[in-house]
C-alpha positions as CSV (number, residue, x, y, z in Angstrom):
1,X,70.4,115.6,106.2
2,X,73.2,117.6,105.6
3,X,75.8,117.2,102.5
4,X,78.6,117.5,105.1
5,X,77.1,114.8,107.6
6,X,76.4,112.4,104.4
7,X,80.1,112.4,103.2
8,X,81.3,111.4,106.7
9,X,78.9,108.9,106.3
10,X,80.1,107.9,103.2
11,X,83.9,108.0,103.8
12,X,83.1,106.2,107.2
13,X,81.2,103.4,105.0
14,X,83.6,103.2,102.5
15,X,86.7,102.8,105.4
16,X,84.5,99.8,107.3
17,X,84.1,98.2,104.2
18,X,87.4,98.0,103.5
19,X,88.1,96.8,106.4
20,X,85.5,94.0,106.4
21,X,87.1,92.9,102.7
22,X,90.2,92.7,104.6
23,X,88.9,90.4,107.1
24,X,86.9,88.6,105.0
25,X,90.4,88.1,102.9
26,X,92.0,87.3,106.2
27,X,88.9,84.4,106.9
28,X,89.2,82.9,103.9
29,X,93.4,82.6,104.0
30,X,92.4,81.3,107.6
31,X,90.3,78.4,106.7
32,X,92.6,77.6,104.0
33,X,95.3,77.8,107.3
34,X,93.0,75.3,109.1
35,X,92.2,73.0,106.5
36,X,95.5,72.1,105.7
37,X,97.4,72.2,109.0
38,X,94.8,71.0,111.6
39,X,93.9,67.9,108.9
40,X,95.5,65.2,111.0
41,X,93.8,66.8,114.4
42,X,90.7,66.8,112.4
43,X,91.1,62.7,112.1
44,X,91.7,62.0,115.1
45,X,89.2,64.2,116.9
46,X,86.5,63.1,114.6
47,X,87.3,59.3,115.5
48,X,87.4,60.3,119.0
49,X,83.7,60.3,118.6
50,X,83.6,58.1,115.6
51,X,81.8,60.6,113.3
52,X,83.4,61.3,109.5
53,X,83.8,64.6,109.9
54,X,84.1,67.3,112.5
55,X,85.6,70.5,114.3
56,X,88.8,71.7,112.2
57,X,87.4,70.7,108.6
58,X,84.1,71.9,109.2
59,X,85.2,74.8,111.0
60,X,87.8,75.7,107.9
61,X,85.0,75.2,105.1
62,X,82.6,77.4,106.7
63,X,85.7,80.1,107.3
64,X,86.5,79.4,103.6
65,X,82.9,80.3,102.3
66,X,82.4,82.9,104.9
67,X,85.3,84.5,104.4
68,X,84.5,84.8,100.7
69,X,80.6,86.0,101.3
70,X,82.0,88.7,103.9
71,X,84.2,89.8,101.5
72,X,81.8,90.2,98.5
73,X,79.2,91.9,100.7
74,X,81.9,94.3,101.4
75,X,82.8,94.8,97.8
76,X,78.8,95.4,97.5
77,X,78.6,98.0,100.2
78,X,81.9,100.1,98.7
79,X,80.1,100.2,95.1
80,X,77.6,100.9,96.8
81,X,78.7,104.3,98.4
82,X,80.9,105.1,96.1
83,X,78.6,105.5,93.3
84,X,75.9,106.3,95.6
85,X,73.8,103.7,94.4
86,X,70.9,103.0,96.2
87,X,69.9,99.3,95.0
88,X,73.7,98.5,95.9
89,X,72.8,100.4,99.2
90,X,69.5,98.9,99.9
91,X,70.8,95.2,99.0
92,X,74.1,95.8,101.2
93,X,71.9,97.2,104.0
94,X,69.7,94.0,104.1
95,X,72.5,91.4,104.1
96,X,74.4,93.1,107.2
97,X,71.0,93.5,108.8
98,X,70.5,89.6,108.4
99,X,74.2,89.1,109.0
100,X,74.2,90.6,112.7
101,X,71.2,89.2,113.4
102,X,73.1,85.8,112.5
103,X,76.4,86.4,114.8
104,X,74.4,87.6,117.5
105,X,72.3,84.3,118.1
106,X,75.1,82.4,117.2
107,X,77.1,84.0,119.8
108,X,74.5,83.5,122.0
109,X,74.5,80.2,121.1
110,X,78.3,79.6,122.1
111,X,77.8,80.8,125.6
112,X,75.2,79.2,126.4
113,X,75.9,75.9,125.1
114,X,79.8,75.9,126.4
115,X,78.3,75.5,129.9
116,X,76.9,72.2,128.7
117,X,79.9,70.7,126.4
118,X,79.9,68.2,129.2
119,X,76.7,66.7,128.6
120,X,76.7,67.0,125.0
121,X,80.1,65.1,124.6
122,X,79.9,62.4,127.7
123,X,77.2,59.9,126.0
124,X,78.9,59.9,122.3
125,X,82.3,59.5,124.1
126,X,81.1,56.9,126.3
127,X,79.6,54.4,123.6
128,X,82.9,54.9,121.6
129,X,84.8,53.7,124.7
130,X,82.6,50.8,125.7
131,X,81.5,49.6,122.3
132,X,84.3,50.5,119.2
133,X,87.5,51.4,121.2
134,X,89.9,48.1,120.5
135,X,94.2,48.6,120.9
136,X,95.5,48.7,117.7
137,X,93.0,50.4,115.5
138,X,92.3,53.5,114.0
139,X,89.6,54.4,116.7
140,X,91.6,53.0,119.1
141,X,95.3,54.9,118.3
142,X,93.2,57.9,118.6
143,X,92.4,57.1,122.1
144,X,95.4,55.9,122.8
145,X,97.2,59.3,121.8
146,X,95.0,61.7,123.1
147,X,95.7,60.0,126.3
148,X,99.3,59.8,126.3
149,X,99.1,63.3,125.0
150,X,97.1,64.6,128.2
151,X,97.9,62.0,131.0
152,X,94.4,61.3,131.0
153,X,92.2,57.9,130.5
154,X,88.4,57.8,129.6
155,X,86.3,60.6,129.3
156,X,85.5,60.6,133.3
157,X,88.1,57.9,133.9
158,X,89.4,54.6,133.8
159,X,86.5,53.0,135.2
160,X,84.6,54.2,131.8
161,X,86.1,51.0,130.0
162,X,84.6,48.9,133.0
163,X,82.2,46.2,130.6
164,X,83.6,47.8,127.6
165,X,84.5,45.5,124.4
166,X,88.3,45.8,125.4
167,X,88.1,45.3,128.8
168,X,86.2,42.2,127.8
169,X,88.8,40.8,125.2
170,X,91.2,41.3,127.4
171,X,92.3,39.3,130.6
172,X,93.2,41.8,133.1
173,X,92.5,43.0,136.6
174,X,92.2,46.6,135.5
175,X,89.6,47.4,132.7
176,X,91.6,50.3,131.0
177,X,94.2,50.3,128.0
178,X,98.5,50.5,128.0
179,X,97.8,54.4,127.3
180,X,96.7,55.2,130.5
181,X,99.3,54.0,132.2
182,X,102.1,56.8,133.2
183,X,105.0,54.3,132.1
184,X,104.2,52.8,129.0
185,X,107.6,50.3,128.5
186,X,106.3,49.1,132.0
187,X,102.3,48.7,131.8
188,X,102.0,45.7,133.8
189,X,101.8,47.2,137.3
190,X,99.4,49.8,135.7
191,X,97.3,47.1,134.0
192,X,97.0,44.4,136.3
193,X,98.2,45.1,140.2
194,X,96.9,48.8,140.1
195,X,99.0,51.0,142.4
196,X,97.8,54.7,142.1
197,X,101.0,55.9,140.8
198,X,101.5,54.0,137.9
199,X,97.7,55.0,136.6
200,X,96.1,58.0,135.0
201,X,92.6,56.4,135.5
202,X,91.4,58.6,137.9
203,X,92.0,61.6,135.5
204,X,89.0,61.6,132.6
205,X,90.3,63.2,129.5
206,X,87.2,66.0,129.4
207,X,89.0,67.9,131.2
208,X,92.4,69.1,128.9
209,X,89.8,68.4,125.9
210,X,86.8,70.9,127.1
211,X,89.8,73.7,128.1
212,X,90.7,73.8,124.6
213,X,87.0,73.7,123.1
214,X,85.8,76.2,125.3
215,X,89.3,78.4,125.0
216,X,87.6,78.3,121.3
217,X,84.2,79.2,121.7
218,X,84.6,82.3,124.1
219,X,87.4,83.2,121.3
220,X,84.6,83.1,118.8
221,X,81.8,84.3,120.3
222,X,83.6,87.4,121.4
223,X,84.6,88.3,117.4
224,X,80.7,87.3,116.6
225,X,79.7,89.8,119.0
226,X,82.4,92.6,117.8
227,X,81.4,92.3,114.3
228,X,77.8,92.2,115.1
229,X,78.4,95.8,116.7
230,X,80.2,96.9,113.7
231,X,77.4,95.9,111.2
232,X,75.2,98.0,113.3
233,X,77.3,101.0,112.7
234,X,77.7,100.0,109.2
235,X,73.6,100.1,108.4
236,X,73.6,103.2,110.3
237,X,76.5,105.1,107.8
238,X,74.7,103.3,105.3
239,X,70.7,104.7,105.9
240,X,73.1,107.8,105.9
241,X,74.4,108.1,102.7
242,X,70.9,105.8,101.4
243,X,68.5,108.8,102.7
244,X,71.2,111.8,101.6
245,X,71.6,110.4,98.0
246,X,68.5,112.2,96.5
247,X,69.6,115.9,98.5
248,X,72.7,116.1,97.0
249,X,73.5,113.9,94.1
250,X,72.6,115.8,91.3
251,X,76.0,118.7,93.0
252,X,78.4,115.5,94.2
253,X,79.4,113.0,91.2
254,X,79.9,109.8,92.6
255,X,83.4,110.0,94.5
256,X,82.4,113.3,95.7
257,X,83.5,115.7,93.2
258,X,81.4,117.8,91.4
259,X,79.8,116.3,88.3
């Protein structure tokens, strides 16, 4: 290969590399970002399905220790080619190799499985509404905001609290909650005479929830997919400069001067 073609290659390495320890800077900050501003969200979402932990937290610890990885691996791959170092080369080459592999089933993953957030949500949802939701507690003011928030009332709708524990602690016509009423300082038509227009129960709340998810998931399978394409021209720049490094090292010192 020729000494021309393996500096290109090397000044092209060196510049994606910096930009990957930028974004793997800009990841880290992120999920920080995330950790710390979408905590309460984080509550409230995870005792929408009454799990301990889920979406924002988890998704801000993995951007945390990603962001950190990506931007070590990047570190590697600039030693790497700028002292033309072929066991920093080799190891850099491996990890991106097993990095794109990575993003591109995961984004896979996201597109596929967004088509079924539907059926992967509906039965956890559905036991939380017919067997812990109760007014008043922590479970329950989750509920209770997130369907004030979006109008909304059940998962499919407000015949989801039919047989439920609070529809049977409570003596009322209508089996659903004050929060899916439209007016809450005047639930009693909603709760027990059910006119259409005082009610949200024939809007489920998958609906606003799923929009936001799935806003998400195309959002992040598209960058897994970017920087899956990038990595590939990374190993390629790198098998570059890995296969020129015995032609011409002993005439270029190792930021391209002569020794």
């Amino acid at each position: 290969m020729g000494e021309k073609a393996v500096k290109v290659s090397k000044y092209l390495l060196i510049a994606f590399n910096c930009l990957f320890l930028l974004a793997g800077l800009g990841l880290l900050g992120g999920g920080i970002w995330i950790v710390t501003a979408f905590s309460s969200f984080n509550d409230t979402f995870s005792q929408f399905l009454d799990v301990e932990s889920l979406m924002y937290d988890w998704i801000g610890y993995v951007a945390i220790g990603f962001g950190a990885f990506v931007a070590l691996v990047a570190f590697l791959g600039c030693c790497g080619a700028i002292c033309e170092n072929k066991c920093m080369l080799g190891s850099f080459f491996v990890i991106i190799l097993i990095f794109a592999l990575v993003e591109i089933a995961l984004a896979i993953l996201v597109f596929v499985y967004a088509g079924n957030l539907k059926s992967i949500l509906e039965s956890p949802v559905k036991n939380v509404i017919q067997n812990t939701y109760l007014h008043g507690t922590a479970v329950g003011n989750s509920y209770d905001n997130i369907q004030k928030e979006h109008h909304c009332c059940g998962f499919s709708g407000g015949s989801d609290y039919a047989n439920s524990v609070y529809a049977n602690t409570h003596n009322r016509v209508n089996p659903w909650p004050p929060s899916c009423c439209t007016d809450e300082n005047d639930t009693s038509p909603c709760t027990d005479i059910n006119p259409p227009t005082k009610s949200n129960s024939d809007k489920g709340c998958f609906e606003p929830i799923s929009e936001i998810l799935i806003g998400y998931s195309g959002l992040i399978g598209g960058v897994a997919i970017g920087l899956a394409a990038i990595k590939i021209l990374s190993m390629v720049f790198t098998c570059c400069v890995y296969c020129g490094i015995g032609g011409h090292s002993a005439k270029v010192g190792p930021f391209g001067g002569r020794p």
